[in-house]
N, C-alpha and C positions, 0 to 999 in steps of 0.2 A: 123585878130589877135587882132586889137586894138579895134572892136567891142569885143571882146570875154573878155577882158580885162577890159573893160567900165560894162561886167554884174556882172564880179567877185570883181572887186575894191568895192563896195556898200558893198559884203556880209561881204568879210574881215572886210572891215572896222567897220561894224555893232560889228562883233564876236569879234574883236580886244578892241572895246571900253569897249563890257559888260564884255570882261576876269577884265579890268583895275578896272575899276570900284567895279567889283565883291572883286578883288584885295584886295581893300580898306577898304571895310566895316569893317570888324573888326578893323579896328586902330580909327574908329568915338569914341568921347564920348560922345557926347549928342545924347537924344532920336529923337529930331529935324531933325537929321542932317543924324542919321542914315535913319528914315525913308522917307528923303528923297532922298536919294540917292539911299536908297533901291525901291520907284518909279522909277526911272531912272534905274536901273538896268532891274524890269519889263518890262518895254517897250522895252530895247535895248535886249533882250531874246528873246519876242515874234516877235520882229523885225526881229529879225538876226533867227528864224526858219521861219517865214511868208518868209522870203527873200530865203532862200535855197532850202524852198517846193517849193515856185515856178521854181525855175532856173531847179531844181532836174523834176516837173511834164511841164516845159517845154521843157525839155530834153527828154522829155519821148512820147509828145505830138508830136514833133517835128518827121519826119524820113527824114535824110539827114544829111550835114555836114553845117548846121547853126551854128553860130555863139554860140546861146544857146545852142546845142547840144554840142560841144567843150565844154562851161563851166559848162553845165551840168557832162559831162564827168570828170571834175577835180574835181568838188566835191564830186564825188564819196568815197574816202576817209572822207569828212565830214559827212557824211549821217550818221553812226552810234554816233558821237559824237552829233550831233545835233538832233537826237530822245534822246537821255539819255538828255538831257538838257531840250527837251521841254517835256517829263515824270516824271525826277526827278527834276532838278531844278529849273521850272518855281514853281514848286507846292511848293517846301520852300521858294524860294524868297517870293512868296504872302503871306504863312505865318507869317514870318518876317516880311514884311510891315504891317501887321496885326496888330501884337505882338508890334513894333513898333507904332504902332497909338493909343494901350489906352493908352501911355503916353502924347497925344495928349495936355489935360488940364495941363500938369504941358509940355509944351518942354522942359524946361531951365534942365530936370532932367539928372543925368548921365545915359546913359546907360549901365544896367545892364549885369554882364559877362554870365549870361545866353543865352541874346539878342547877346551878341557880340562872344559868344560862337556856336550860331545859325548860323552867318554870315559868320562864318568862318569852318561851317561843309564843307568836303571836297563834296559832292554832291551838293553845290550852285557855286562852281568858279569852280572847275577842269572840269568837260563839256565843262563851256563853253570858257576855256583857249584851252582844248585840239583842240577844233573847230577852233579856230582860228590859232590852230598851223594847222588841217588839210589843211586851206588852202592854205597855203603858197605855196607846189607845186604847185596847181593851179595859183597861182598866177606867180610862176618865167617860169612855161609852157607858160604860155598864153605871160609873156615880150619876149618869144623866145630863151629862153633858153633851150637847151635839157638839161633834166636829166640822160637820159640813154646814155650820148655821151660817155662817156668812159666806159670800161668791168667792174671795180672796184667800180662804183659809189653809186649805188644803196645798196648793202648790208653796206654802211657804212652809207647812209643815212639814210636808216631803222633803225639802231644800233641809231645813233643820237635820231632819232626824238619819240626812244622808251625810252631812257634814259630821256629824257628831259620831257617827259610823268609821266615817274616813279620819275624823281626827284619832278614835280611840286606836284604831290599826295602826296607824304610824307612831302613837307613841310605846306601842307593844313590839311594833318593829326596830325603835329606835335603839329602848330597854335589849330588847333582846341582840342588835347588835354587839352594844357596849359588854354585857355580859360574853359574848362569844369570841370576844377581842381578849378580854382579859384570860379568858381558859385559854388559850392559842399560847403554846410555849415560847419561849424565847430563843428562834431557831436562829434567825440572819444575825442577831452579837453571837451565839458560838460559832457560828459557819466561818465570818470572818476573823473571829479569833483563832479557829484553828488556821484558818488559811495563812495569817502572820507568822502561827507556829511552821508548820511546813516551810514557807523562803526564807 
């Protein structure tokens, strides 16, 4: 059990950091600061799915009750969170770090709400929030806790850990609108001021 525990604590912890992290991006204002952290966000993605393939293809690799076979088995639940993250959200983080870096010559510059509009699209954190919420069963399995101890348990947990799914996306959708409004220029006050000019 505490081998099994010793393969899963790594992955959490990986998906736990890039959720925080990811978290944050949008509240950076320099371009500096954003794109570094948005490196750091990269690596802890690519970590945290390089870490799951494997536990997942040594689970698989594996036939018998190994210890990776157990922790393979818990993250079964993270498996779909953690392909959407490394199909959708590795590929905007790097653009982000990208978009981030020709501010390179000028750091000191604000980050634009476009960029922080970017950071905060709900396909770069919610993967890999939801991932890290997937493991937690794994994680209170593997300390010996049963989940299925009582007959009631399970359907409220699901209820939970759906809710908290749906709340974390709509507040990534919400952030991300706000940011997207404010990059939007100021076209309808010129349009009708020129339009004044012209009659």
């Amino acid at each position: 059990m505490e081998s099994q525990l010793t393969i899963l604590l790594p992955v959490a912890a990986v998906w736990l950091a890039a959720g925080v992290v990811a978290d944050g991006l949008p509240r950076l204002r320099s371009t500096r600061m954003l794109r570094r952290r948005t490196g750091w966000l990269l690596v802890l993605a690519l970590t945290g799915v390089a870490l799951t393939a494997a536990v997942l293809g040594g689970g698989l690799l594996s036939a018998g009750t190994a210890p990776v076979d157990r922790a393979a088995a818990g993250l079964t639940l993270a498996a779909g969170p953690a392909l959407v993250a490394a199909v959708c959200s590795v590929r905007r983080i790097r653009r982000l770090w990208a978009g981030a870096g020709a501010f390179a010559s000028a750091p000191a510059t604000p980050a634009p709400h476009g960029l922080r509009a970017a950071a905060a699209h709900p396909l770069v954190g919610l993967p890999l929030q939801v991932t890290a919420l997937a493991t937690v069963p794994a994680l209170i399995a593997a300390a010996g806790a049963d989940l299925g101890a009582g007959p009631g348990v399970t359907g409220p947990a699901i209820t939970v850990g759906a809710l908290a799914v749906i709340a974390i996306g709509v507040r990534h959708a919400l952030r991300h609108n706000r940011f997207a409004e404010r990059a939007q220029p100021a076209v309808a006050g010129s349009t009708r001021a020129a339009g004044a000019l012209h009659v």
